[in-house]
matplotlib code that plots the C-alpha trace (Angstrom):
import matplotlib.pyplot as plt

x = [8.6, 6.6, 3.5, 4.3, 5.3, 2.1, -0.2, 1.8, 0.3, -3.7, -2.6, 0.0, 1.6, 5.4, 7.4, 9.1, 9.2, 13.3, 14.3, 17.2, 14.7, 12.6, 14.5, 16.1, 13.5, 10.8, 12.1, 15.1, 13.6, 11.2, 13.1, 14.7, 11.1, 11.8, 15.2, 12.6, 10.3, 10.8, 11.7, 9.0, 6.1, 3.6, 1.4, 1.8, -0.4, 0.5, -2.0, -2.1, -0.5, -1.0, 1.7, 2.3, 5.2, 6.3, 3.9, 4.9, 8.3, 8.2, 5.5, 8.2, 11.2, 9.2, 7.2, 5.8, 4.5, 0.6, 0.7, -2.5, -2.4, -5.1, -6.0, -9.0, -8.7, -10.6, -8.3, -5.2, -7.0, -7.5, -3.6, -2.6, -5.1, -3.1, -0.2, -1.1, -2.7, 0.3, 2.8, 0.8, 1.7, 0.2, -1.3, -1.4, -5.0, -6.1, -8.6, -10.3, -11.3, -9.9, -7.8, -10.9, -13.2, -11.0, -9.7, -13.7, -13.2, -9.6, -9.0, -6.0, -4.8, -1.5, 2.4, 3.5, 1.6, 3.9, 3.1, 4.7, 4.1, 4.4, 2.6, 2.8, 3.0, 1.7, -1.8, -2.2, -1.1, -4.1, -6.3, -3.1, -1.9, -6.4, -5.5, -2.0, -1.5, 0.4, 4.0, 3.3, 4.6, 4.1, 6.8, 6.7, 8.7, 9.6, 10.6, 14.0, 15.1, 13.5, 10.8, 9.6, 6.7, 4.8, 4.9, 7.6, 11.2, 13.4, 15.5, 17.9, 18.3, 21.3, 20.0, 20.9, 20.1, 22.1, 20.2, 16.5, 14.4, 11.7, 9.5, 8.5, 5.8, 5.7, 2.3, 3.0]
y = [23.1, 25.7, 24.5, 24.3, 27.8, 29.0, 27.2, 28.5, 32.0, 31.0, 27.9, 27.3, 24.3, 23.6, 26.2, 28.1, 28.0, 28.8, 26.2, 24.6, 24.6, 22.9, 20.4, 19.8, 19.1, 18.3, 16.4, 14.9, 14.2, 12.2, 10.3, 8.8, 6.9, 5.1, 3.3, 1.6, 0.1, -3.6, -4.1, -5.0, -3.3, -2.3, -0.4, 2.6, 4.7, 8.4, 8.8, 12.8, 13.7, 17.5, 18.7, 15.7, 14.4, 12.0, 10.6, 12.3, 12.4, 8.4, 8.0, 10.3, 8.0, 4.7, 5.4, 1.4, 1.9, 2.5, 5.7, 6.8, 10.0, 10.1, 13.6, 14.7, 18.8, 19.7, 22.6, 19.9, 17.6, 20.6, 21.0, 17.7, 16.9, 19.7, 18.0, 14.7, 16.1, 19.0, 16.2, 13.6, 11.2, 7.6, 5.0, 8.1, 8.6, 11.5, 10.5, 12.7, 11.0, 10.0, 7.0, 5.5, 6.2, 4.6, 1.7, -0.1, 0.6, -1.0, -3.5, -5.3, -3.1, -1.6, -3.1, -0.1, 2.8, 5.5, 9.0, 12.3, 12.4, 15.0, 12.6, 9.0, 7.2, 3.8, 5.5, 4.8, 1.3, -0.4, 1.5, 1.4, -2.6, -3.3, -1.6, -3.7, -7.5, -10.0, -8.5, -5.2, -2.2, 0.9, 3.8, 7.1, 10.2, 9.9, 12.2, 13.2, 10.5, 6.8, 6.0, 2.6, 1.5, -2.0, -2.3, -1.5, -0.6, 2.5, 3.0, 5.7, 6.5, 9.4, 12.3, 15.7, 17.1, 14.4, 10.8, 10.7, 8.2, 6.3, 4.2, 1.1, -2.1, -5.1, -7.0, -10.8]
z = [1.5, -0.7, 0.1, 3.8, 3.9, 1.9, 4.3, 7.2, 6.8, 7.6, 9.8, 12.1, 10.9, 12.1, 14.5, 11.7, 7.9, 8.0, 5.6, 7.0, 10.2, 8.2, 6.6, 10.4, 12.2, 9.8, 6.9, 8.2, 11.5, 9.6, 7.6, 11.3, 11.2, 8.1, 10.3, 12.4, 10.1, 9.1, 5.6, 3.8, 4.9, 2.6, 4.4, 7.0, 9.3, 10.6, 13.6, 14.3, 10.9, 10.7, 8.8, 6.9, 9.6, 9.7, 7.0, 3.7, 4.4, 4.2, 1.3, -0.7, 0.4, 0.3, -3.3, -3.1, 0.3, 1.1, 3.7, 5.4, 6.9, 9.7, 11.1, 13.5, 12.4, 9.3, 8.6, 8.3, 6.5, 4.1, 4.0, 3.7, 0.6, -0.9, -0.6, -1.8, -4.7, -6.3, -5.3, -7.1, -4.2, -5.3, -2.6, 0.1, 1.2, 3.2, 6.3, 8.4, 11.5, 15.2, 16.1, 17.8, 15.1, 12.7, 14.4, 14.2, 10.5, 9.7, 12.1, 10.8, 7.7, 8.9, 8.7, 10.6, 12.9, 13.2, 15.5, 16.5, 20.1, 22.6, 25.5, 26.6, 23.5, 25.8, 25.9, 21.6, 22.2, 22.9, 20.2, 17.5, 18.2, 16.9, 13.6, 13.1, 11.1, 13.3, 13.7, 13.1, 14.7, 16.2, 16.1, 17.9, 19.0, 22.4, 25.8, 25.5, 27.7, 28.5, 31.4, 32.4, 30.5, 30.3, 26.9, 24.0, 24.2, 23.7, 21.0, 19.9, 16.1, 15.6, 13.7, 12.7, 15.9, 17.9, 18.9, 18.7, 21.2, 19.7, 21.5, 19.4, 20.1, 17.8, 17.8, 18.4]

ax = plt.figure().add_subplot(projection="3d")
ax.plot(x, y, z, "-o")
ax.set_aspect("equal")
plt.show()
């Protein structure tokens, strides 16, 4: 939370750097991630990470999990490094590329993608499902209520803010 509200001031990170807000709709929000993933996995992607959510959250919570956090924006990259490094997080890599870019580089090396997402979380599918083993899955935020779409299913997690919907897509 420190070091979220010290990089706050040159970048604008999260909506506010109140701490209950934070622990709300950051942290705890998060942590609604880690309800989805199958037991067992080993190794997680955050596309989009930015602030570190949900990925940190879940490397802090799941210490023998692998967590990649993938982000395009230099200036994030910068932050989350940071964080990695003063929290001595082990197995959490920092990589600073796109989705597409990275996807011709690790086919095949995630349990779990998980994503923030304030679009159509279908359009990541197709790039995301290339980077998952068999029976993988992807988990991200969703609209506040379901639409039809060809792949994945809804599902609502309760959270501190009420229920949460999550869109999620196991790979056969």
């Amino acid at each position: 939370m420190q070091l979220l509200e010290k990089w706050q001031r040159s970048q604008r990170l999260v909506g506010s750097t109140d701490p209950d807000w934070v622990v709300d709709h950051i942290l705890l929000d998060s942590l609604l991630f880690v309800r989805l993933l199958p037991s067992g996995v080993r190794r997680v992607l955050d596309v989009g990470s930015g602030a570190g959510v949900p990925g940190v959250p879940i490397k802090i919570v799941l210490a023998d999990t692998a967590v990649t956090l993938l982000e395009a924006r230099a200036k994030r990259v910068s932050f989350l490094s940071a964080v990695v490094r003063e929290l001595a997080l082990r197995e959490c890599e920092v990589v600073n590329a796109r989705l597409e870019t990275m996807r011709a580089q690790r086919p095949g090396d995630f349990d779990a993608i998980v994503m923030r997402c304030a679009g159509d979380p279908t359009t990541f599918s197709a790039t995301a499902t290339a980077m998952l083993r068999p029976g993988g899955v992807v988990i991200a935020t969703g609209p506040p209520k379901s639409r039809q779409t060809p792949t994945g299913s809804w599902r609502e997690v309760d959270g501190p803010r009420g229920r949460r919907l999550f869109w999620v897509y196991r790979v056969p």
